[in-house]
ZAGU-199002 format. One record per atom (N, C-alpha, C): residue in three letters; x, y, z. Coordinates in steps of 0.001 Angstrom, whole numbers, plus 500000, padded with zeros to 6 digits. Layout:
BEGIN
ALAXYZ...
END
This chain:
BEGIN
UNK302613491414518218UNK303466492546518578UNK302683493520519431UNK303458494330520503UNK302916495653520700UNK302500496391519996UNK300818497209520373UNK300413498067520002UNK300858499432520259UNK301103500462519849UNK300763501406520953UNK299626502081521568UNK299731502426522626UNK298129502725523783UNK298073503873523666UNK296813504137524000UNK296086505803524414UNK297558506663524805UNK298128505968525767UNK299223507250526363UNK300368507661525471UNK300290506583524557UNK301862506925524136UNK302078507942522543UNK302768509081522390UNK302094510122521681UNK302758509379520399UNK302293510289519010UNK302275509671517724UNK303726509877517514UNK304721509145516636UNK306091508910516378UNK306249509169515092UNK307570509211514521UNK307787510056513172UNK309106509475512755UNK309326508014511929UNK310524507396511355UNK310984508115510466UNK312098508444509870UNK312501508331508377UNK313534507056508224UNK312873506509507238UNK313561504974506605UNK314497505345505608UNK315842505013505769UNK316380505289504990UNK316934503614504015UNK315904503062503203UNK316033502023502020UNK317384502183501510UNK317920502878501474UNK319769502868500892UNK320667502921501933UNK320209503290503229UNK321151503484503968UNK322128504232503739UNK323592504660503658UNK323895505228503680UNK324561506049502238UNK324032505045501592UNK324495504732499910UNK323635505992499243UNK324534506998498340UNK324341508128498054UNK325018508235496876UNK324358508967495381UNK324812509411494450UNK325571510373494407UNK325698511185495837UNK326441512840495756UNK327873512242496849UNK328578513442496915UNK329689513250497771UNK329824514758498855UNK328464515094498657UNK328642516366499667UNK329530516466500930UNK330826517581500939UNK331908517345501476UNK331099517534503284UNK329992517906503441UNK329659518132504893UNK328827517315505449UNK328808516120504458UNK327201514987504766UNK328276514111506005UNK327825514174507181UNK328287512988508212UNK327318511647507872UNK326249511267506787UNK325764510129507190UNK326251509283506099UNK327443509824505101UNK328057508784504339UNK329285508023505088UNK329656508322505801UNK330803507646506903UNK329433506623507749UNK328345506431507715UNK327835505551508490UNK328028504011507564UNK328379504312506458UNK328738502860505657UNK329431501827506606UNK330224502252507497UNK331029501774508479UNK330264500543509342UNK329322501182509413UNK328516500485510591UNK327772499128509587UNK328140499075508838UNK327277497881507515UNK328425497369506769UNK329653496767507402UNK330500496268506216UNK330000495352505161UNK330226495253504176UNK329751494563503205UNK328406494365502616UNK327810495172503166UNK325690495437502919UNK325878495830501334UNK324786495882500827UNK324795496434499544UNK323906497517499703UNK323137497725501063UNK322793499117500906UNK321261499282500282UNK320293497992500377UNK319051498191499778UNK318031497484500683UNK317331497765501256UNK316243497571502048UNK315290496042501436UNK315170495146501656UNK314489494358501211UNK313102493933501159UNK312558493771500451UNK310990494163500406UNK310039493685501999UNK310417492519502594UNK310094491927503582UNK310621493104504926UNK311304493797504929UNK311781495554505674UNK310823495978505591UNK310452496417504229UNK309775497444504027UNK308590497310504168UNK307835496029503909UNK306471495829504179UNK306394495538505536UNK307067495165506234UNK307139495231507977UNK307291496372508536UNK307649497549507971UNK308058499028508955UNK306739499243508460UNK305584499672506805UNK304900500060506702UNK303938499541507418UNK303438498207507907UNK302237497603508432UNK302617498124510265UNK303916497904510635UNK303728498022512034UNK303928499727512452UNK303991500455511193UNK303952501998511442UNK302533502559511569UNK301481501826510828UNK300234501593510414UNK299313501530511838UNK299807500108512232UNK299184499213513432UNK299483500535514699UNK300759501151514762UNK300773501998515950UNK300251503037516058UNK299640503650514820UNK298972504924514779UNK297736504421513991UNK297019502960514454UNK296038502900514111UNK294567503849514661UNK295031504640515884UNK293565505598515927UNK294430506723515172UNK294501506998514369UNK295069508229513939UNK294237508137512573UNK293952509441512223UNK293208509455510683UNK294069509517509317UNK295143509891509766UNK296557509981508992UNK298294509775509358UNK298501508630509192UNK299928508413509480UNK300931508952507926UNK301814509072509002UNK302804509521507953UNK304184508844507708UNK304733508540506415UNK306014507615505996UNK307027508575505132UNK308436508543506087UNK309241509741505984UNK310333508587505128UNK310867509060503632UNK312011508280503092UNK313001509104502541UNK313950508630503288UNK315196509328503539UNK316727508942503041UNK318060509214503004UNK319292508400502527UNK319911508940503879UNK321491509021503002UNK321517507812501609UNK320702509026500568UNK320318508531499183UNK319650509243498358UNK318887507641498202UNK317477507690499001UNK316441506515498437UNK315850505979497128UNK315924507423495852UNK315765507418494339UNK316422505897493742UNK317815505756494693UNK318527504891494202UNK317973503483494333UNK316838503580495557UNK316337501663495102UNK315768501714493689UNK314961502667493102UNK314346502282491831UNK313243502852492371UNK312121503071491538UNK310743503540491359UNK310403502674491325UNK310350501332490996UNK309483500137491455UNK309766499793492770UNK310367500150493824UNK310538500149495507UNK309347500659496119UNK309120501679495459UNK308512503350496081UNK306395502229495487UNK306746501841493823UNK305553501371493808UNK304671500217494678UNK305959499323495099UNK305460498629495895UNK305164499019497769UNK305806499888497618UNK305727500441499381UNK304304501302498976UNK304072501724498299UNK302364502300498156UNK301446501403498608UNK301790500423497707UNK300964499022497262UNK300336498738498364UNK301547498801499989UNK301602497739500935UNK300871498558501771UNK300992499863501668UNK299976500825502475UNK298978500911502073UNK298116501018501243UNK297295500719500750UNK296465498877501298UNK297165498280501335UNK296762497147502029UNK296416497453504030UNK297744498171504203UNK297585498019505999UNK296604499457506081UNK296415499784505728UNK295808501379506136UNK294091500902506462UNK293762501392507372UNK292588501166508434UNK291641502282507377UNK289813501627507079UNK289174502419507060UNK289135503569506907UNK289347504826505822UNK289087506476505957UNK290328506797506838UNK291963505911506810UNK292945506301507372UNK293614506357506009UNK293907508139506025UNK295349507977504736UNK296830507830505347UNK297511507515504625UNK298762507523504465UNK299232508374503922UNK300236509587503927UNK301039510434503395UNK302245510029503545UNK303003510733502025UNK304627509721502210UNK305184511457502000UNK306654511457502961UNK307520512383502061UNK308910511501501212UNK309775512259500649UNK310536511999499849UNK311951512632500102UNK312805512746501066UNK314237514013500438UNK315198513107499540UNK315032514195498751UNK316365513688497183UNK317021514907497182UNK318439514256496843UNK319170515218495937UNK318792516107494619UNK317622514994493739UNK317330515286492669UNK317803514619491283UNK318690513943491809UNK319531514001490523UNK318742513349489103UNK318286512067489943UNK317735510532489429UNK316246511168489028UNK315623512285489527UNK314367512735489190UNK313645513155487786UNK313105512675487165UNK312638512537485706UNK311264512441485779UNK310722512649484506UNK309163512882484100UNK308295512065484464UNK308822510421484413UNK308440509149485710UNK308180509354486892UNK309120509976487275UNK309155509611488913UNK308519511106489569UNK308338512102488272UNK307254512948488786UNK305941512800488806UNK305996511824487693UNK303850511425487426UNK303357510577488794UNK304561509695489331UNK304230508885490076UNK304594509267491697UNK305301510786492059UNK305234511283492823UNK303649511761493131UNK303415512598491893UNK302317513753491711UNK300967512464491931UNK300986511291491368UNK299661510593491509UNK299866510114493046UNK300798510118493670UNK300951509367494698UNK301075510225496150UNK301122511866496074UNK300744512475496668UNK301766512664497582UNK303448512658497309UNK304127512362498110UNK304321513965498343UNK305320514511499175UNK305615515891499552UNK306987515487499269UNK308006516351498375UNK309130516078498583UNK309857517191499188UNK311414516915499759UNK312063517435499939UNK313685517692499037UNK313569518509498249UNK314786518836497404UNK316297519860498051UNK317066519103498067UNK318433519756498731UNK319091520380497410UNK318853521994498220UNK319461522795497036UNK320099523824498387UNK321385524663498297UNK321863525715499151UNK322118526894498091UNK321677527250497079UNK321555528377496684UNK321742528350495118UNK322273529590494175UNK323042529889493540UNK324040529063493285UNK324552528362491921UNK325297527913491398UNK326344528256492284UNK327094529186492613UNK328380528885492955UNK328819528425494552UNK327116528838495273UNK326951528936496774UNK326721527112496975UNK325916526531495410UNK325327525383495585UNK326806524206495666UNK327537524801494652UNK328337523841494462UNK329645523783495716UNK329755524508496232UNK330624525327497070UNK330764523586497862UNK329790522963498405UNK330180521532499077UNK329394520295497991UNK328319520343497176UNK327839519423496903UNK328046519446495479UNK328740517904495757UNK329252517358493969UNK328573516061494404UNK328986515434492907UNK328660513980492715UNK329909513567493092UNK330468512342492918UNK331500510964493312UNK332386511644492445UNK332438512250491393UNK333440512416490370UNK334101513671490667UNK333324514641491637UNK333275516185492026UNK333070517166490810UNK331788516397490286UNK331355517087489132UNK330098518193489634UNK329363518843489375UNK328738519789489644UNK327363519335489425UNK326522519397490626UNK325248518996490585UNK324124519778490269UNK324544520762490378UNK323491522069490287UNK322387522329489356UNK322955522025488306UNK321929521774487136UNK320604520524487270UNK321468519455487760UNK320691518431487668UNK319211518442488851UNK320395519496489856UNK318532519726491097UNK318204520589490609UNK318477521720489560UNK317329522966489390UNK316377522248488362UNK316344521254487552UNK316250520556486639UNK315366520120487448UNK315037518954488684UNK314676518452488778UNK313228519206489844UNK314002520503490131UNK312524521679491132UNK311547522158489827UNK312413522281488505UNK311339523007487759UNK310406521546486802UNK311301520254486821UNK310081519263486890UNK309025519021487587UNK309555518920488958UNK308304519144489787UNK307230519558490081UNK307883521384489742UNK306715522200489505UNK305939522114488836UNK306348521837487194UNK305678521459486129UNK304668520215486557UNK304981519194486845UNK303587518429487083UNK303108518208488216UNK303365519271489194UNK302284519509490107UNK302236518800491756UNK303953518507491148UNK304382517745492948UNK304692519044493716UNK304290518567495244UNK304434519315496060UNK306337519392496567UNK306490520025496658UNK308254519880497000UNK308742521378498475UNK309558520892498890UNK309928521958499455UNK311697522526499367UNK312104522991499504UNK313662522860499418UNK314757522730500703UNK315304522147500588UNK315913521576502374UNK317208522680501868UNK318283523856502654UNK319303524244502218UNK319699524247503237UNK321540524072503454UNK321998523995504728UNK322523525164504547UNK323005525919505890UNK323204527169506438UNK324783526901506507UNK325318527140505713UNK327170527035505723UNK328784528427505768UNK329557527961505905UNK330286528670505805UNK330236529446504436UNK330110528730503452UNK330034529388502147UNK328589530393502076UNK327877529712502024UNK326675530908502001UNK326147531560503019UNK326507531643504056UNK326057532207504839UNK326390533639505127UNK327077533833504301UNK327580535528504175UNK326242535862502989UNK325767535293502124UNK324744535482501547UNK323268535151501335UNK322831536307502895UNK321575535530502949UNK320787535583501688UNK320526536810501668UNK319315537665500610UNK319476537125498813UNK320655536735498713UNK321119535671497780UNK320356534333497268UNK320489533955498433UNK319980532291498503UNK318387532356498625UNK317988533344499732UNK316599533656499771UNK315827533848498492UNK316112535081497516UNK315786535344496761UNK315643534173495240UNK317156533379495314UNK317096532494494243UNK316174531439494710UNK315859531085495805UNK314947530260495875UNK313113530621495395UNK313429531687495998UNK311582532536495784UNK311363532914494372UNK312130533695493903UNK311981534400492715UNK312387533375491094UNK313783532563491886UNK313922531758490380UNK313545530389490302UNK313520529808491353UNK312817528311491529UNK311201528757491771UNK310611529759492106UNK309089530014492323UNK309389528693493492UNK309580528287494774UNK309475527575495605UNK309016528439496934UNK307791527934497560UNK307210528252498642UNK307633527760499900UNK308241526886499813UNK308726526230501389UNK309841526175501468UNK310644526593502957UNK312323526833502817UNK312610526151504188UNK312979525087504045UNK313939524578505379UNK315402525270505347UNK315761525650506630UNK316951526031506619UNK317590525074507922UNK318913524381507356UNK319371523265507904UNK320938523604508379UNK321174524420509664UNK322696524306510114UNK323635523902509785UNK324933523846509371UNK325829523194509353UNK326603523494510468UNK326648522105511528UNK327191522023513019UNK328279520918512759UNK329304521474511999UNK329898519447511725UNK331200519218512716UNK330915517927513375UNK332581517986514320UNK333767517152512957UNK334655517658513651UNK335814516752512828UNK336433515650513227UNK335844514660513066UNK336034513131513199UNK335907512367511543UNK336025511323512343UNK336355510392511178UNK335246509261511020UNK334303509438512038UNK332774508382512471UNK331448508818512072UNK331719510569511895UNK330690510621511857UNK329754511008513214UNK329786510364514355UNK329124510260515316UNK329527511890516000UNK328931511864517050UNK328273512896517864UNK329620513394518636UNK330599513313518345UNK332147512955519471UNK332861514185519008UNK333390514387520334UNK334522515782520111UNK334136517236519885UNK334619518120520009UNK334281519321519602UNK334867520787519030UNK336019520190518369UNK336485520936517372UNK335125520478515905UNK334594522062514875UNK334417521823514007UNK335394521877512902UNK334505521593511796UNK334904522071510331UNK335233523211510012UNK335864523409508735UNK335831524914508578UNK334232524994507540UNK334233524314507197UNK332449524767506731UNK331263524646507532UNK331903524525508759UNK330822524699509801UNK330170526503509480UNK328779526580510531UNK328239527962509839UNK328734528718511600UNK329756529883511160UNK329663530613512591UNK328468530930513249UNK328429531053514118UNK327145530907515361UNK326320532425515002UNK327453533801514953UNK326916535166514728UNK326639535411513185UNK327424534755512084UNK326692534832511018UNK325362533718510707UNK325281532737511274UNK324197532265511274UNK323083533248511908UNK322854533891513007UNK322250534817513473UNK321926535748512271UNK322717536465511945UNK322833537535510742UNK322319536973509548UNK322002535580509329UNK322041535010507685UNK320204535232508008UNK319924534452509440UNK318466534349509581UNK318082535943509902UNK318496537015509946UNK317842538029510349UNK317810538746509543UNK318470538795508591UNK318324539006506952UNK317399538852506199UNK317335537294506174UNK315677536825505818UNK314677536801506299UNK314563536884507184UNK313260537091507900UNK312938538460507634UNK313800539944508144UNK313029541029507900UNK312628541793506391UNK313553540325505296UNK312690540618503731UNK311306539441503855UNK311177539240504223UNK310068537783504906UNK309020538500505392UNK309264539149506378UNK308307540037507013UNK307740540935506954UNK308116541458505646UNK307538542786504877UNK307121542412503410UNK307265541196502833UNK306614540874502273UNK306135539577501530UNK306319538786502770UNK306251537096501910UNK305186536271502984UNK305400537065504299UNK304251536092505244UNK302729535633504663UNK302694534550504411UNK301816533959503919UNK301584533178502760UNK302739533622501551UNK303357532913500495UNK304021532308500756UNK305330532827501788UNK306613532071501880UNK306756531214502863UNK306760530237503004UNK307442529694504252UNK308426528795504672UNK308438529543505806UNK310732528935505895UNK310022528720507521UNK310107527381507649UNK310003526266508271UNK310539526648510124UNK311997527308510011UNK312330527644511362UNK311270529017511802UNK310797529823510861UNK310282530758511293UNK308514530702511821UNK308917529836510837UNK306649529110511594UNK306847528670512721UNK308264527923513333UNK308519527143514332UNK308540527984515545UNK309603529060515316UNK309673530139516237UNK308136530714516563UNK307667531002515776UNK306381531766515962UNK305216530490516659UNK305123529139516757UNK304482528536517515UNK305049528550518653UNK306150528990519036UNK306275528843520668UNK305780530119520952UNK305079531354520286UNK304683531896521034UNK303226531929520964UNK302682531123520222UNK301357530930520252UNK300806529605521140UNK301691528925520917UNK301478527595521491UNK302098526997522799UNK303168528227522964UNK304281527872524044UNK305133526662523827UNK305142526048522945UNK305724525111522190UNK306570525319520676UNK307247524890520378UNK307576524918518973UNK306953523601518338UNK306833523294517122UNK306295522210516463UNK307363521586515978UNK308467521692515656UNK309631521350515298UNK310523520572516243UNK310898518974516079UNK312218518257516663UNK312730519445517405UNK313757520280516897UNK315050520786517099UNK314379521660518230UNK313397522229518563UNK312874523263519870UNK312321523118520703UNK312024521410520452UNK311181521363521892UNK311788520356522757UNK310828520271523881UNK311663520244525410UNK312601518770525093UNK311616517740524556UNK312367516386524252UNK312638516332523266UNK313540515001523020UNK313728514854521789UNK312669513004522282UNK312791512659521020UNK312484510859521171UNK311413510518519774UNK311001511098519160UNK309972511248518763UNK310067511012517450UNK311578511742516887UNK312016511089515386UNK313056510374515089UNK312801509205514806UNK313714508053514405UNK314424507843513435UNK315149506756513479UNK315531506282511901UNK315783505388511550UNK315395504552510469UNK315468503137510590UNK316055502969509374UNK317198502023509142UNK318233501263508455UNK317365500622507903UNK318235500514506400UNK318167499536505393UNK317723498082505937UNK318311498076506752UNK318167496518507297UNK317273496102508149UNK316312497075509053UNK315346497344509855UNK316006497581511037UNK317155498371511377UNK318195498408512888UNK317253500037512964UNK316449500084514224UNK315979501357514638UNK317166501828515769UNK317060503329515724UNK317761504383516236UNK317155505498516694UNK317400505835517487UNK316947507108518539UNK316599507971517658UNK317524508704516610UNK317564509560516198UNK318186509611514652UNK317681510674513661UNK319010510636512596UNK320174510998512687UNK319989512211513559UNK321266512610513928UNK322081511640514945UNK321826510886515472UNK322373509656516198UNK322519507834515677UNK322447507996514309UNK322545506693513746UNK324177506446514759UNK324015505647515760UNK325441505315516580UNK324696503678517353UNK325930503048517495UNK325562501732518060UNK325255501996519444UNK325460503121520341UNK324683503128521699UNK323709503824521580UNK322905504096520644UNK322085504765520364UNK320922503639519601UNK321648502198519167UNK320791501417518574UNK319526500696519264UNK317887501305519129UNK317222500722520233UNK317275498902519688UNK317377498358518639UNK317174497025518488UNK316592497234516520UNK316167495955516638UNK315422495349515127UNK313811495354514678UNK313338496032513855UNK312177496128513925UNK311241494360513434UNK312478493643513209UNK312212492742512469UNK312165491368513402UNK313186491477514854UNK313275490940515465UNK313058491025516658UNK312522492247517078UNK312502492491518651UNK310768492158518950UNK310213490856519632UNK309412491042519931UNK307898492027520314UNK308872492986520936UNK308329494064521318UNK307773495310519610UNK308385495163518269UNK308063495723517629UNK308030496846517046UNK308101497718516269UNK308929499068516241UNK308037499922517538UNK306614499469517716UNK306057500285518623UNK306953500522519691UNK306909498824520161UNK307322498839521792UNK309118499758521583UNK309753499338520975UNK311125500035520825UNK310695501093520515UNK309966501834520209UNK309669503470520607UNK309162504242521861UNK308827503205522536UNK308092503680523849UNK309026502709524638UNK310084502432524242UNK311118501519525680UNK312155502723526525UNK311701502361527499UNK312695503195528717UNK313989503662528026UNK314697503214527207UNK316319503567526234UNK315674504864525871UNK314502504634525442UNK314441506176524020UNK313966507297524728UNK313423506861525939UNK312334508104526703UNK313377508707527360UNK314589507813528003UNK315735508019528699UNK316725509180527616UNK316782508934526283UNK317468509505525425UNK316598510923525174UNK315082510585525067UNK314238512231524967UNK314703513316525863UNK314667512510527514UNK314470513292528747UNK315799514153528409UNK316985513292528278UNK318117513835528622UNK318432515395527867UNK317184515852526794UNK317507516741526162UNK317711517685527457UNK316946517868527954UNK316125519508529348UNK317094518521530541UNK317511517362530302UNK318385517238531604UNK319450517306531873UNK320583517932530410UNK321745518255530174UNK321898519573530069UNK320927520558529650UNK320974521461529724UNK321787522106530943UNK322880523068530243UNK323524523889531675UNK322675525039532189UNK323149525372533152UNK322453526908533717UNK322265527316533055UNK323290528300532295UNK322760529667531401UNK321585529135530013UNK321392528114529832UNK319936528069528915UNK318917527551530272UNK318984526950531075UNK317792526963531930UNK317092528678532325UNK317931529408532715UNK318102530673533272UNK317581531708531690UNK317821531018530400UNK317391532069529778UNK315974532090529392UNK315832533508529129UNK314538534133528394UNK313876533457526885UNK314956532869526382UNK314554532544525536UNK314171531086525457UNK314393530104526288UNK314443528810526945UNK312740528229525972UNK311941529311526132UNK310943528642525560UNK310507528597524155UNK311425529099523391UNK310975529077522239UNK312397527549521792UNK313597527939522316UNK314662526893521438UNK315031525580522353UNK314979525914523585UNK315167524471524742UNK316575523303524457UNK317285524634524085UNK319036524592523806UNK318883523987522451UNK318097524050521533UNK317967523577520549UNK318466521630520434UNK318740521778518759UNK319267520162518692UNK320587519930519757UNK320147518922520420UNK321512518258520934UNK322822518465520180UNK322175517830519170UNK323915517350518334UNK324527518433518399UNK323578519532518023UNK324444521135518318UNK325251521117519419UNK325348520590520530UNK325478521360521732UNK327509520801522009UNK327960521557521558UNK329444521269521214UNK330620522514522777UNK329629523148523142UNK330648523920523386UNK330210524322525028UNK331653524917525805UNK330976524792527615UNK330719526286527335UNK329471526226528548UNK329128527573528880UNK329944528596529944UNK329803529905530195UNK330954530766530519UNK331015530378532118UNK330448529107532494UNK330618528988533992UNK331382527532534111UNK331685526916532307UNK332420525840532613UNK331539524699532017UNK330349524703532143UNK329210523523531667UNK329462523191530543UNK329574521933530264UNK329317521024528885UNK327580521555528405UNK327592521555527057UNK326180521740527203UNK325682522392525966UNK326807523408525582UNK326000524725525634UNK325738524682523730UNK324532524904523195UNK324868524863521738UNK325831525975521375UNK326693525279519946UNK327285525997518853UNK326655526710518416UNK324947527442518253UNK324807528287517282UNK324409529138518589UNK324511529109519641UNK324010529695520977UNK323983531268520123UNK324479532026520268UNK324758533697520069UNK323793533650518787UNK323878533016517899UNK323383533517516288UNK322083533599516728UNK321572532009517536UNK320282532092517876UNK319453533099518945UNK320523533362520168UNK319496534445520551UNK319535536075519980UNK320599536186519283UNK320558537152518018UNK319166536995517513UNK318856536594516980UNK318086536610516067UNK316370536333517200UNK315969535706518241UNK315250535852519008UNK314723537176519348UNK316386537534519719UNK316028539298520348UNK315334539969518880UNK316100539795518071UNK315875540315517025UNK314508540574516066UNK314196539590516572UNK312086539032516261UNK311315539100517178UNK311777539106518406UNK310620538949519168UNK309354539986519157UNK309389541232519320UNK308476542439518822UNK307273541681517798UNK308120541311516904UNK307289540889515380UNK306554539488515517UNK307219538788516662UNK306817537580516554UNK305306538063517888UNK305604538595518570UNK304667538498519584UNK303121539612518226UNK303371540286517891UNK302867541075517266UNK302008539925516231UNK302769538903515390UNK301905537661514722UNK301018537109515464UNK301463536804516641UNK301149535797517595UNK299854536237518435UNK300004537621518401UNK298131538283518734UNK297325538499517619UNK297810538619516415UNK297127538494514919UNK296348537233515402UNK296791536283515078UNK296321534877515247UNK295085534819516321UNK295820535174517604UNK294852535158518145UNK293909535930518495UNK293392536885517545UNK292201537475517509UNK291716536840516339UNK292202535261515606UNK291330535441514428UNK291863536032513243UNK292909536258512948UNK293682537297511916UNK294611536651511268UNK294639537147510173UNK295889536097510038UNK297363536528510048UNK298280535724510378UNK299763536697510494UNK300148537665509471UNK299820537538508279UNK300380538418507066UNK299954539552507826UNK299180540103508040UNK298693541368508517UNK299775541823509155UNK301087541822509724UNK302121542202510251UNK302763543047509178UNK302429542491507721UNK303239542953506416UNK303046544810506495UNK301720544925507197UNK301404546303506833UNK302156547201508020UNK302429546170508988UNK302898547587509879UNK304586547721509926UNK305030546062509547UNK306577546703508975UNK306863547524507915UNK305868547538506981UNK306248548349505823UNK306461549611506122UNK305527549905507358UNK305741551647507701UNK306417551738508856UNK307494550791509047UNK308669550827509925UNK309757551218508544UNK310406552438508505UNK311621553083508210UNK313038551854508029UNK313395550988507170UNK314485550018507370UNK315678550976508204UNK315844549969508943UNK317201550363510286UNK315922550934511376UNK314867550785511438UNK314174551249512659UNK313328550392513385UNK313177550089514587UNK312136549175514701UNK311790548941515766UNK310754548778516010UNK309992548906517247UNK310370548454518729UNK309758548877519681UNK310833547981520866UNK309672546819521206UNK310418545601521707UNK309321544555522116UNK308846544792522755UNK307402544108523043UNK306146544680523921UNK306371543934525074UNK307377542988525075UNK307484542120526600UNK308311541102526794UNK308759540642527786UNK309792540197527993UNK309575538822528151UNK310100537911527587UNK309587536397527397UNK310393535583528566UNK309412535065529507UNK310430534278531035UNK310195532766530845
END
């Protein structure tokens, strides 16, 4: 098989071993309608998959000192804990000399027990736990099959975690229901789960029946564009006066590397996309997660000569990266803020801009809301750093900013 070479930069799968097969019935999940695309599968990755994605994920980031193995649904809990033992097993075999392997995990939680924490915690995985708030904010879209109430079973399964010492973070999507309550959700995460890491995950959903990327009427639990703005500017300025350095919420580290780095570190902000994949139960690789779609299918990791490498570096996917910065309409080329979000995720991009352009993202307004809204603070981190400092040090000079007052930005970002 193809290797990959000096030129070609490091890649980032999530395998989803269940495919689309899920214990919950969350009313806003588009990747349970991908069952479609697998009539009659049962939905479980077969060991000969799995020891082929781990060795040729291995082989392509063999100069690397640490590769990384992303497992995803679907809810993956559901192959069993003897899946997870043997996919160790097999890394442990392909892994090069003083090269580790790091695995993450996103679960619902449900299936999570005192087992599958010893053998998280010995095994060093990072998980990701989907929780959106408060009991009533949580349940508001996510039930089980029966539309029974899950809530218990993931707070259950964050304060196992904690208890033996797995690393976890909490994934929450940004919705119609909670998004009128930022300081809510913020707080129950920090104060009653004691959880340090906060992904905050959009809800952009079209209304189809595929699933796929098509059309552009949403949901009504889609998250409005200006309260999304308002949900993140909420949290951030209780964030910024007193959590930088304890807390971290994932879009806001992101934002703050494009101004240190001129880059964001995050999929969703930078110039391409191509870089994170997703690979089926069955070994069928895909551009993207958000694009599990049959014109989007680069091939078989199992069958394509070329190898998951070469199908990561084939003209289809670089063609699918470029097109992020090459669809872009005017008014995000033309904006100020272009370098921190770079029209953000595609999939977002549902709606024409005021000159007519296809193009333009759905959370467009919330997000440069909230840009304008930080920038002062962010440029202000962003010289911390670079004198050597560390960002918390910002904590001291918002505190003696007056709430409702605040400084004007020091410059204008082109």
């Amino acid at each position: 098989m193809s290797h990959v070479g000096p030129t070609i930069r490091p890649f980032h799968v999530l395998a989803k071993p269940t495919g689309a097969r899920c214990n919950c019935a969350c009313d806003y999940c588009f990747f349970l309608k991908k069952e479609r695309l697998y009539p009659g599968s049962e939905f479980r990755m077969p060991d000969e998959v799995m020891e082929s994605f781990v060795r040729q994920t291995i082989e392509a980031h063999a100069g690397l000192p640490e590769v990384e193995i992303a497992w995803q649904g679907g809810e993956p809990t559901l192959m069993g804990i003897d899946f997870f033992h043997r996919a160790v097993e097999a890394e442990a075999r392909y892994a090069r000399a003083g090269q580790r392997v790091s695995n993450s995990l996103q679960t619902n939680g449900l299936l999570i027990d005192e087992e599958w924490c010893r053998f998280l915690r010995e095994n060093g995985f990072l998980v990701g736990l989907s929780l959106d708030g408060p009991r009533e904010l949580h349940d508001a879209y996510r039930r089980d099959k029966a539309g029974a109430s899950v809530f218990d079973r993931a707070v259950r399964a964050a304060r196992l975690m904690r208890e033996h010492g797995v690393a976890f973070n909490i994934l929450a999507t940004v919705n119609a229901a909670n998004s009128p309550h930022p300081l809510e959700v913020y707080r129950f995460f920090r104060d009653e789960l004691r959880a340090r890491y906060l992904q905050l995950i959009p809800i952009v959903e079209r209304e189809n029946e595929t699933g796929d990327r098509e059309g552009t009427r949403l949901t009504e639990r889609s998250v409005e564009p200006a309260a999304y703005g308002r949900f993140l500017i909420a949290i951030f300025d209780e964030w910024v006066r007193r959590d930088v350095g304890t807390m971290f919420v994932t879009f806001f580290d992101s934002v703050l590397a494009a101004y240190v780095c001129g880059e964001s570190t995050v999929c969703a902000l930078r110039r391409e996309c191509g870089e994170a994949l997703a690979l089926e139960h069955n070994g069928d690789l895909y551009a993207c997660d958000h694009f599990v779609e049959p014109r989007h299918l680069l091939g078989n990791i199992m069958s394509e000569p070329v190898g998951l490498a070469g199908l990561v570096a084939s003209e289809k996917q670089r063609a699918f990266g470029r097109a992020k910065q090459a669809t872009l309409p005017r008014v995000c080329r033309e904006c100020r803020f272009l370098f921190i979000c770079n029209g953000e995720c595609p999939k977002n991009r549902v709606l024409a801009s005021p000159d007519g352009e296809p193009g333009l993202n759905g959370l467009c307004a919330g997000l440069k809301a909230f840009f304008a809204h930080t920038e002062g603070t962010m440029r202000e981190m962003a010289g911390l750093l670079a004198r050597g400092l560390p960002a918390s040090g910002v904590m001291g000079v918002r505190k003696a900013i007056p709430r409702g007052g605040r400084g004007r930005p020091r410059g204008r970002a082109r």
